[in-house]
DRENDONU-58720 format. One record per residue (C-alpha): residue number from 0; residue in three letters; x, y, z. Coordinates in steps of 0.5 Angstrom, whole numbers. Layout:
BEGIN
ATOM pos code  east north    up
ATOM NUM  Ala     X     Y     Z
...
! end
This chain:
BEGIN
ATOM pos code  east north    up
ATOM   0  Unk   -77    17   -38
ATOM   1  Unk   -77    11   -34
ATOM   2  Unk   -74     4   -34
ATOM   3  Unk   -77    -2   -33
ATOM   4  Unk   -73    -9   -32
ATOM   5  Unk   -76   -15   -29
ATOM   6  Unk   -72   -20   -27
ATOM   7  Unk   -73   -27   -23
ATOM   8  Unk   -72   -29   -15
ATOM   9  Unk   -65   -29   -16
ATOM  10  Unk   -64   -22   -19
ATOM  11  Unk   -62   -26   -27
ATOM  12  Unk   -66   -19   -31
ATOM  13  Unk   -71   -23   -36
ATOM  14  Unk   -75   -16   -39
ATOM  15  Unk   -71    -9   -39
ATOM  16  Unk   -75    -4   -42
ATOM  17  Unk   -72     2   -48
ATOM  18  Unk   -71     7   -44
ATOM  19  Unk   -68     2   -39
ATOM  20  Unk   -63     2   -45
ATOM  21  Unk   -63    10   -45
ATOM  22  Unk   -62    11   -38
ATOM  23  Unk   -57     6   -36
ATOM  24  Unk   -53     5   -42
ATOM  25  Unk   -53    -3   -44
ATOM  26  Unk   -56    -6   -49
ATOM  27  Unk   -61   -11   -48
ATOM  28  Unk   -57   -17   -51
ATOM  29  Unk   -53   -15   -46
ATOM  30  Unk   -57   -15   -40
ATOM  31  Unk   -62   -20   -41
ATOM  32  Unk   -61   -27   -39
ATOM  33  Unk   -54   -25   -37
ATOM  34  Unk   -53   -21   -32
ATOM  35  Unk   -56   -19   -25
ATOM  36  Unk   -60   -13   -23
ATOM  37  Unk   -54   -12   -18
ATOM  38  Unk   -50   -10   -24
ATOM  39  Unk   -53    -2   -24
ATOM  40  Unk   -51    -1   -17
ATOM  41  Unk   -45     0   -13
ATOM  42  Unk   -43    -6    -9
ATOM  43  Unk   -44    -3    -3
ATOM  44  Unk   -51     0    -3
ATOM  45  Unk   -53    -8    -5
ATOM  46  Unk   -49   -10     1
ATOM  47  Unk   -53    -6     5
ATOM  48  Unk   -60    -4     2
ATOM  49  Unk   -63    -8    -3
ATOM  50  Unk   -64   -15     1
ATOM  51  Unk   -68   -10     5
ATOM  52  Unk   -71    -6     0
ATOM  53  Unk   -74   -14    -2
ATOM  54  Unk   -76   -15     4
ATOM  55  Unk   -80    -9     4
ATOM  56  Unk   -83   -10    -3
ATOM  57  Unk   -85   -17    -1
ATOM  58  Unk   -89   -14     5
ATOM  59  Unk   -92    -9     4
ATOM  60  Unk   -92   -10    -4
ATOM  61  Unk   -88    -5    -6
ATOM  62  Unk   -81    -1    -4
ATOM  63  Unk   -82     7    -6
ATOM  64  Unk   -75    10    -5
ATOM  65  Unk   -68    14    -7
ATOM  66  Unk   -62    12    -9
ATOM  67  Unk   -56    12   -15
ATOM  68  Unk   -54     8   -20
ATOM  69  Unk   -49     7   -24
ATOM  70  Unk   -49     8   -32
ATOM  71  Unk   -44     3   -37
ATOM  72  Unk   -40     8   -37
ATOM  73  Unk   -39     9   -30
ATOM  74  Unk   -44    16   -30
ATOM  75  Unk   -48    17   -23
ATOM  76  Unk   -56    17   -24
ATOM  77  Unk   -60    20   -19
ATOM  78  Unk   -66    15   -18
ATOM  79  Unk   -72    15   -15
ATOM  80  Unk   -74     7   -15
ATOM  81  Unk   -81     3   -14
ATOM  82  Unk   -80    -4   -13
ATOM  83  Unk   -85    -9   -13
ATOM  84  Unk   -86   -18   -13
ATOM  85  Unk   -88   -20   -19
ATOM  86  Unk   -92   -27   -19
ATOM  87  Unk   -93   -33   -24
ATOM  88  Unk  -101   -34   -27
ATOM  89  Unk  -105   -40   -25
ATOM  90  Unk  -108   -43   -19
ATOM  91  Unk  -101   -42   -15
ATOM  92  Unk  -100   -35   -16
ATOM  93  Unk   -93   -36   -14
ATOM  94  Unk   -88   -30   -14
ATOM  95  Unk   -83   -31   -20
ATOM  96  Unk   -79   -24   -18
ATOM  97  Unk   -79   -17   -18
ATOM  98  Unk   -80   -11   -22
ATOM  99  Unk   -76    -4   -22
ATOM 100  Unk   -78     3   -24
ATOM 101  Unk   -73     8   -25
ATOM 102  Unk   -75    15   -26
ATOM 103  Unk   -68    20   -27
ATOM 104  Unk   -69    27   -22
ATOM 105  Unk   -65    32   -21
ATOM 106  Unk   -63    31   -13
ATOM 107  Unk   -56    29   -11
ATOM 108  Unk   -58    22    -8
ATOM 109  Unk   -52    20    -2
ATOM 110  Unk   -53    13     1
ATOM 111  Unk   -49    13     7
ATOM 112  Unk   -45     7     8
ATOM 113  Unk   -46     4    14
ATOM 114  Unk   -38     0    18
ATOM 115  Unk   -42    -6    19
ATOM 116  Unk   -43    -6    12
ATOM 117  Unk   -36    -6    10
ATOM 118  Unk   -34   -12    15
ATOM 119  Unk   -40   -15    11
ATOM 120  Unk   -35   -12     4
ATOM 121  Unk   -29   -16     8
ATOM 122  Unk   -33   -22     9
ATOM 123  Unk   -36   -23     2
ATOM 124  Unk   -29   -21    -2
ATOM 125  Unk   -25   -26     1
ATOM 126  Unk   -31   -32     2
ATOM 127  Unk   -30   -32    10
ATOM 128  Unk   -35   -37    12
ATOM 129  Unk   -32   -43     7
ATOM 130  Unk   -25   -43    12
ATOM 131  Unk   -30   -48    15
ATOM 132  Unk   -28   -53    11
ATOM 133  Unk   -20   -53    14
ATOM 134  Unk   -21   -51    21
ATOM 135  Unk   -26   -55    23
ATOM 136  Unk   -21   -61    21
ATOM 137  Unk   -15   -59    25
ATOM 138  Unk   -19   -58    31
ATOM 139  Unk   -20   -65    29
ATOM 140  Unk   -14   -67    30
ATOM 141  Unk   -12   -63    36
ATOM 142  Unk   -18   -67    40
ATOM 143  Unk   -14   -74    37
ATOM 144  Unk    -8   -72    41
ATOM 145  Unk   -13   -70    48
ATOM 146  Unk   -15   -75    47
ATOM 147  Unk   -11   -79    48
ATOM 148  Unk    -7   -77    54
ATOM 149  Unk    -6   -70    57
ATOM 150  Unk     0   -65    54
ATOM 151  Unk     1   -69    48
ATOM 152  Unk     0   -62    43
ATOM 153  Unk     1   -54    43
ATOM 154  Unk    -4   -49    45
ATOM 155  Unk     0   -44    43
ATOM 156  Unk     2   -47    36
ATOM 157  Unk    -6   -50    35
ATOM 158  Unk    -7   -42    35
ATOM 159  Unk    -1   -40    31
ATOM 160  Unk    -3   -45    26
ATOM 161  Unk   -10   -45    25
ATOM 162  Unk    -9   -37    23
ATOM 163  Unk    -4   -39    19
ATOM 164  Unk    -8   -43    15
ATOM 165  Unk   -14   -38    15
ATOM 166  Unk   -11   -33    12
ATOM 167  Unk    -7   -37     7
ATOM 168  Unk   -14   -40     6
ATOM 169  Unk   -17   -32     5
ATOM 170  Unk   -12   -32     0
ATOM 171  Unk   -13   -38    -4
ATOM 172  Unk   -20   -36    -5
ATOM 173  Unk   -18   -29    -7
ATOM 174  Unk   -13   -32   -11
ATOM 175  Unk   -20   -37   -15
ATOM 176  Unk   -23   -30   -16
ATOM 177  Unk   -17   -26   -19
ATOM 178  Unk   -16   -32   -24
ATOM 179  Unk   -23   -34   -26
ATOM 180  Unk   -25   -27   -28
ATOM 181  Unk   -18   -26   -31
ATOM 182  Unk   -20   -32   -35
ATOM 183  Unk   -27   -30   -36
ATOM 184  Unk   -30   -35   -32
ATOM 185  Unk   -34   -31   -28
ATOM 186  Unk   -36   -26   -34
ATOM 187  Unk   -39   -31   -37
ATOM 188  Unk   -43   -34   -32
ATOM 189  Unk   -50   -32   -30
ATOM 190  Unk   -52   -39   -27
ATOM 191  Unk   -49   -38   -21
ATOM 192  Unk   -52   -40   -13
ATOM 193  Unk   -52   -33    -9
ATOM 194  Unk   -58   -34    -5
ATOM 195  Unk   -60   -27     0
ATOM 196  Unk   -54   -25    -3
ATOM 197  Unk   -49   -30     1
ATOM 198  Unk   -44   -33    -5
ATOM 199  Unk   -45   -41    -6
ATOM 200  Unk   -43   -41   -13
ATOM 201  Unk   -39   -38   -18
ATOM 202  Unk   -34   -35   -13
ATOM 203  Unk   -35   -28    -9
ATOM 204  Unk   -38   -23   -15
ATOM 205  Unk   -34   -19   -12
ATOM 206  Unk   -30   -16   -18
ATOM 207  Unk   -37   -16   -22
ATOM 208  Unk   -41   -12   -17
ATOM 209  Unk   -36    -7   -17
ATOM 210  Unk   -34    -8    -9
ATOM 211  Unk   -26    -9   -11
ATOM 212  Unk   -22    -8   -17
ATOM 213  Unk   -18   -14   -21
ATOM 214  Unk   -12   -11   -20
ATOM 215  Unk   -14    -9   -12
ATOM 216  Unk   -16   -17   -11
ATOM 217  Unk   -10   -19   -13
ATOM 218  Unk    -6   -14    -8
ATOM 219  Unk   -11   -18    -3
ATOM 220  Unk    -9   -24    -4
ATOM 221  Unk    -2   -23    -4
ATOM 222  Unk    -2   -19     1
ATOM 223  Unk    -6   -25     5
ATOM 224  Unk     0   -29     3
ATOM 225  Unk     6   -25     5
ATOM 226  Unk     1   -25    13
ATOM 227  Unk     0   -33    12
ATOM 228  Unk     8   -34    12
ATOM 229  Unk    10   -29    17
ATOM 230  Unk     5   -32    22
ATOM 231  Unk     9   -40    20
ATOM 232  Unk    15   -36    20
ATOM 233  Unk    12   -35    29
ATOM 234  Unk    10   -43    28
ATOM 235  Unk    17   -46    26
ATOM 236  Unk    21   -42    32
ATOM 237  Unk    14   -44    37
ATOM 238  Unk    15   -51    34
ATOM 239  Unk    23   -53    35
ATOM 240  Unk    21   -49    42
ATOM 241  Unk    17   -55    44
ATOM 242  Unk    20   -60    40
ATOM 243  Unk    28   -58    41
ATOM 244  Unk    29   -62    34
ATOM 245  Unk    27   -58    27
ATOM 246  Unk    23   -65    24
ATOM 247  Unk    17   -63    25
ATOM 248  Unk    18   -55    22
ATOM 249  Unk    22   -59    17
ATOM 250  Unk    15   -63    16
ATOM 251  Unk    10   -58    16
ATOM 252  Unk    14   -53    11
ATOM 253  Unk    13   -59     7
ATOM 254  Unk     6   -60     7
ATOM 255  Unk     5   -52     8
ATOM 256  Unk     9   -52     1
ATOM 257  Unk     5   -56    -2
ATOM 258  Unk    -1   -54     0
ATOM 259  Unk     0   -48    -2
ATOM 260  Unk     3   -50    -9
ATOM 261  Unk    -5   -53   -10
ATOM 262  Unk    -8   -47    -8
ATOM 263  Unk    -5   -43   -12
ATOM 264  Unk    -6   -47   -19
ATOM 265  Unk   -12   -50   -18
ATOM 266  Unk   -14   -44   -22
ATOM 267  Unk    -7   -40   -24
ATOM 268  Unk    -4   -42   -30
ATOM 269  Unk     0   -46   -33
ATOM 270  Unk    -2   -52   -29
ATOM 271  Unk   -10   -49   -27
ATOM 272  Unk   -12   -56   -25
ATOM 273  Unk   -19   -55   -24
ATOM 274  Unk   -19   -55   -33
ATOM 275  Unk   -15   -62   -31
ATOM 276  Unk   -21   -66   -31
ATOM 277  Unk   -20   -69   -24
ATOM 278  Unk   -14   -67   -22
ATOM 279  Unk   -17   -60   -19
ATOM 280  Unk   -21   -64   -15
ATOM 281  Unk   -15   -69   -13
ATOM 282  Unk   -12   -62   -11
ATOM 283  Unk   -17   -60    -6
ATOM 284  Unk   -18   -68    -3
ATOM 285  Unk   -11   -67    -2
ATOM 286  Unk    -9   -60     1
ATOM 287  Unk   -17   -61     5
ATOM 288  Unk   -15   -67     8
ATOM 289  Unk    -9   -72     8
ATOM 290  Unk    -4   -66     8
ATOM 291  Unk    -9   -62    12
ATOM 292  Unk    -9   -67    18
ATOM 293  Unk    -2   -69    18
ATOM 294  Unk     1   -61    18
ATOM 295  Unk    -3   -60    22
ATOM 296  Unk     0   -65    26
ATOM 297  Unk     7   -63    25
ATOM 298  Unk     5   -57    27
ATOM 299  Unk     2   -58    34
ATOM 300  Unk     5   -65    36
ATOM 301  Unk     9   -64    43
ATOM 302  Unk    14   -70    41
ATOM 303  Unk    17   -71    34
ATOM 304  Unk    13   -74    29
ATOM 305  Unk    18   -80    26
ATOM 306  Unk    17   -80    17
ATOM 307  Unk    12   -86    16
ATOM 308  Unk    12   -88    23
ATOM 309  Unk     5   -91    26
ATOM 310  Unk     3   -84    28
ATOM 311  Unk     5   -81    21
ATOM 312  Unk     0   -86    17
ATOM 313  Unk    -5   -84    22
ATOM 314  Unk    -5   -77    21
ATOM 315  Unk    -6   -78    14
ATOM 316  Unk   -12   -83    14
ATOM 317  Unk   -16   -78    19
ATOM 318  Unk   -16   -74    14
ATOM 319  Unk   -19   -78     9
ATOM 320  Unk   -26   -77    10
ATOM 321  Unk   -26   -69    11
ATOM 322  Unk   -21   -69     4
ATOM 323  Unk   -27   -74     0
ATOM 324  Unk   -33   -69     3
ATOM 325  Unk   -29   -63     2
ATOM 326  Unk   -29   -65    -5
ATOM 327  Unk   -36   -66    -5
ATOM 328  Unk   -37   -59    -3
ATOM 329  Unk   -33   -57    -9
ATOM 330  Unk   -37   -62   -14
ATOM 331  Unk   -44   -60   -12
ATOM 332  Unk   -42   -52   -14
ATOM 333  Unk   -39   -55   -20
ATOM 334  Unk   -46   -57   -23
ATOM 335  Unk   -49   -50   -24
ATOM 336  Unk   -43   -46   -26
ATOM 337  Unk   -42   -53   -32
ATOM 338  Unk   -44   -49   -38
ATOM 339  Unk   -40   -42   -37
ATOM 340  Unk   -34   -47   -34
ATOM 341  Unk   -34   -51   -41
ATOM 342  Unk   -35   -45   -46
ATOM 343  Unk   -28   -42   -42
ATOM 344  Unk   -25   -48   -41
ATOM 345  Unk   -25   -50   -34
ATOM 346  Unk   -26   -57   -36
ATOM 347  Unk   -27   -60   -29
ATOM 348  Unk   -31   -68   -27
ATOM 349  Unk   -37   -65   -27
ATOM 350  Unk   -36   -61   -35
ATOM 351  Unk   -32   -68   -37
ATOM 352  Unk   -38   -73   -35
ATOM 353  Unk   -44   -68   -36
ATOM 354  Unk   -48   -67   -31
ATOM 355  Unk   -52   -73   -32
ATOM 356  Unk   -46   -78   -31
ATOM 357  Unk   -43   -74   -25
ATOM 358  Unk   -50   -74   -21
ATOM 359  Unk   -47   -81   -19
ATOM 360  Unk   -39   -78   -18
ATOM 361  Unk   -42   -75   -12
ATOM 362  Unk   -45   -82    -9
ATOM 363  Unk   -38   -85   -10
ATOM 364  Unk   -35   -80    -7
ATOM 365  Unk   -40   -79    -1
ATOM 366  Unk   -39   -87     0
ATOM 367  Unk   -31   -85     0
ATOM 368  Unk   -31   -81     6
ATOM 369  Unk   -36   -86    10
ATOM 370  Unk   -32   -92     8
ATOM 371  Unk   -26   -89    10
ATOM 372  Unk   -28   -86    16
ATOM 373  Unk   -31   -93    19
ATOM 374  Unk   -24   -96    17
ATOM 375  Unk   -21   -91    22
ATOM 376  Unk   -26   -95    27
ATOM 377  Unk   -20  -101    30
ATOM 378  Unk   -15   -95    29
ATOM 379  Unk   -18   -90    35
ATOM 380  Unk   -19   -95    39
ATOM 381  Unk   -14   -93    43
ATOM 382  Unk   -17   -88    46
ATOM 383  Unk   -18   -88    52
ATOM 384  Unk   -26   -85    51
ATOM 385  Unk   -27   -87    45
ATOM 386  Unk   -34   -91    43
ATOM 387  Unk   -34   -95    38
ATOM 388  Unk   -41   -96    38
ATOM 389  Unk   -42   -88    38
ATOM 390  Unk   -38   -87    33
ATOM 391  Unk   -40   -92    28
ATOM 392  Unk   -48   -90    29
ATOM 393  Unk   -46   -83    29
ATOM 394  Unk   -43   -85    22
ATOM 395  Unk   -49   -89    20
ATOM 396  Unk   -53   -82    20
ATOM 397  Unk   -49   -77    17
ATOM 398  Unk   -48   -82    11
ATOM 399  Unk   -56   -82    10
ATOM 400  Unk   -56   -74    10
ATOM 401  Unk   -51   -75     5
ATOM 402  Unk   -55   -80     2
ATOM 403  Unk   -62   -76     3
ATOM 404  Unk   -58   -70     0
ATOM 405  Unk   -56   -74    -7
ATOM 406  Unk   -63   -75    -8
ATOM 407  Unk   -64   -68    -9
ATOM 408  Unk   -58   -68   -13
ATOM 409  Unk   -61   -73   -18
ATOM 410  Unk   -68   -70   -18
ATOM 411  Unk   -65   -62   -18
ATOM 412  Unk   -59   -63   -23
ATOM 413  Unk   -60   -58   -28
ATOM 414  Unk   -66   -54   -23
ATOM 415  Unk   -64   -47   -19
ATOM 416  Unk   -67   -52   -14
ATOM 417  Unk   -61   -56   -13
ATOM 418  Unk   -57   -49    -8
ATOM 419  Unk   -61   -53    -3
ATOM 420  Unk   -57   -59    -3
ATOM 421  Unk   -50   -55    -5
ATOM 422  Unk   -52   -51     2
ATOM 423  Unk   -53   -58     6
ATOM 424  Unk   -47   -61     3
ATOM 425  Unk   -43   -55     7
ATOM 426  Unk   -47   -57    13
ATOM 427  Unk   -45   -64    13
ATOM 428  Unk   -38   -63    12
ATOM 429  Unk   -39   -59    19
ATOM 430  Unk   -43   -64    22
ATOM 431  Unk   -37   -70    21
ATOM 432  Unk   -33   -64    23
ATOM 433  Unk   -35   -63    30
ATOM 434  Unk   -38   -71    31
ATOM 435  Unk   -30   -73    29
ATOM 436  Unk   -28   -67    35
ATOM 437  Unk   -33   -70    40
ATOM 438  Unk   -32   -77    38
ATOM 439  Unk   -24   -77    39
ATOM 440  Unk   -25   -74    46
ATOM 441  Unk   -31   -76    49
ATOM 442  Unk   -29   -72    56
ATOM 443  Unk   -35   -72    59
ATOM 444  Unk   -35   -79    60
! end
């Protein structure tokens, strides 16, 4: 008896055989066209094997190994397995996916599993690499204050916040993942981008690959919670020691609080912003941007930071153009989940417009962010180094790569093609990040 399933580039299972069926327990409706072969492995094994495992496949022709499986009902299956590409007819003999055989044996197959694999786990459970989008900002801000003059921000307090922030962004995440798979988002999408294993969209699929259990997930999440909030409670001692006043701890527990609220009901009930039509997106353009930059304020400032003073609207305004390309990032994924987010009623701008109408969203928004930022021109110019020229040629760049990725999206919509241009809207919120931490202290020169 041996299994056959085929499935595309991605891993999306398109055939499975009847002894498939026989040996894994799941029916092919199922299986097919809904779920990913990731689903008959632990989580583990896929981490670490399978992407070398292709690898093989590829240049060689064929992977011939051992390794277990795991039946619907969570019974072991000693496998040897062959995998081979699979190619599509005609004169380009492109490769479509891959085919597995799977053949039952008697052996009790172990797969060691390495440490770099479960750092790897840690990574992919709570989305590491997506905190980009909430450090780079407030380095941004600390190198508004350098340059203005020197001793104007804490060292000590720009570490205690940026942890701070990084582990309630952690939580945050994990917190998405725990109520997308509650609401059966995450079940009933199988569209998502998750190239060479690396999540995109669709969130972490951590739950799904059997590398943590829901209730596990929420224990992560709250326990990244509870350590985000002891290192504020370090944060506001460290801030009245600079300051000597509680105005600017009162501040920044203000907007902590407050992007705390948003993080957490974006997709926690009963608010679940994101199935608000626009408010979830409003969500992230404010906990990502105005009120990212001004905390962040708050919480590095040397000096008090007086309410609705000139340095008050200055730090909100920085943080206008990093909320408008954050939210980008957060539109664009939008557009594969579409479907699955519709029938679960996550009704975000993308279900609401239809994705045909929402290409132009992220044209208005990409605009947004470079009109605000060129705005912010006049503003820095009390920098002791800032240029304007460079600032304005480096905004003028960035924007035609924003441009140059919005034509992908017009052309690619509803095609697999499109990750490209969801992984480019990550570099470029990157790039405007690093070009902001540059621009606002050019100390070289």
């Amino acid at each position: 008896m041996k299994s056959v399933i085929t499935c595309d580039m991605e891993g999306r299972v398109l055939t499975m055989n009847d002894d498939a069926v026989k040996i894994f327990g799941y029916k092919k409706e199922e299986i097919i066209g809904k779920k990913r072969v990731s689903i008959f492995s632990p989580g583990e094994i896929v981490i670490q094997n399978v992407g070398n495992w292709l690898a093989t496949a590829d240049k060689l022709g064929e992977y011939v190994g051992k390794t277990y499986f795991l039946k619907k009902d969570g019974t072991k299956i000693n496998a040897k397995i062959s995998i081979r590409p699979t190619f599509a007819d005609g004169k380009s003999n492109a490769q479509t996916g891959y085919c597995g055989v799977t053949e039952v044996i008697d052996e009790d197959v172990t797969v060691p599993i390495n440490l770099s694999t479960k750092i790897i786990k840690g990574v992919a459970i709570t989305r590491v690499p997506f905190t980009s989008a909430s450090i780079f900002p407030m380095l941004a801000i600390a190198a508004f204050y350098a340059g203005l003059g020197d001793g104007l921000f804490s060292v000590t307090s720009l570490l205690l916040a940026v942890f701070g922030v990084l582990l309630l962004h952690l939580s945050s995440n994990v917190f998405n993942d725990y109520f997308d798979v509650s609401d059966g988002t995450d079940e009933a999408n199988n569209e998502y981008f998750q190239p060479g294993g690396a999540a995109i969209t669709g969130g972490s699929r951590a739950i799904e690959l059997g590398i943590i259990t829901l209730n596990k997930t929420k224990t992560v999440a709250t326990s990244l919670l509870l350590a985000s909030l002891l290192v504020a409670g370090f944060l506001f001692y460290n801030i009245y020691q600079v300051t000597g006043a509680t105005s600017n701890v009162e501040g920044a527990l203000a907007v902590g609080l407050s992007g705390l609220f948003l993080g957490y009901f974006y997709t926690a009930r009963p608010l679940r912003l994101v199935a608000r039509r626009g408010l979830g997106e409003l969500a992230i353009f404010l906990a990502f941007g105005p009120l990212l930059t001004l905390g962040t304020g708050y919480a590095i400032s040397a000096e008090t930071i007086v309410f609705l003073s000139s340095e008050f609207y200055m730090l909100l305004s920085l943080g206008v153009p990093f909320g408008f390309l954050t939210t980008n990032i957060l539109y664009i994924n939008q557009f594969p989940d579409a479907e699955s987010d519709a029938k679960t009623g996550k009704n975000h701008l993308v279900v609401t417009l239809g994705k045909k109408a929402a290409r132009w969203g992220y044209l208005v928004i990409l605009s947004l962010a470079f009109y605000s930022s060129v705005y912010l021109n006049d503003l820095l110019n009390v920098h002791e180094n800032f240029n304007s020229n460079v600032f304005l040629v480096g905004n003028a760049v960035l924007y035609l790569f924003g441009l140059s990725i919005f034509m992908k999206l017009l052309k690619n919509y509803q095609k697999r093609e499109l990750v490209n241009a969801n992984i480019q809207t990550i570099i470029l919120q990157t790039l405007f990040c690093v070009f902001y931490i540059i621009s606002l202290n050019l100390f070289f020169i």
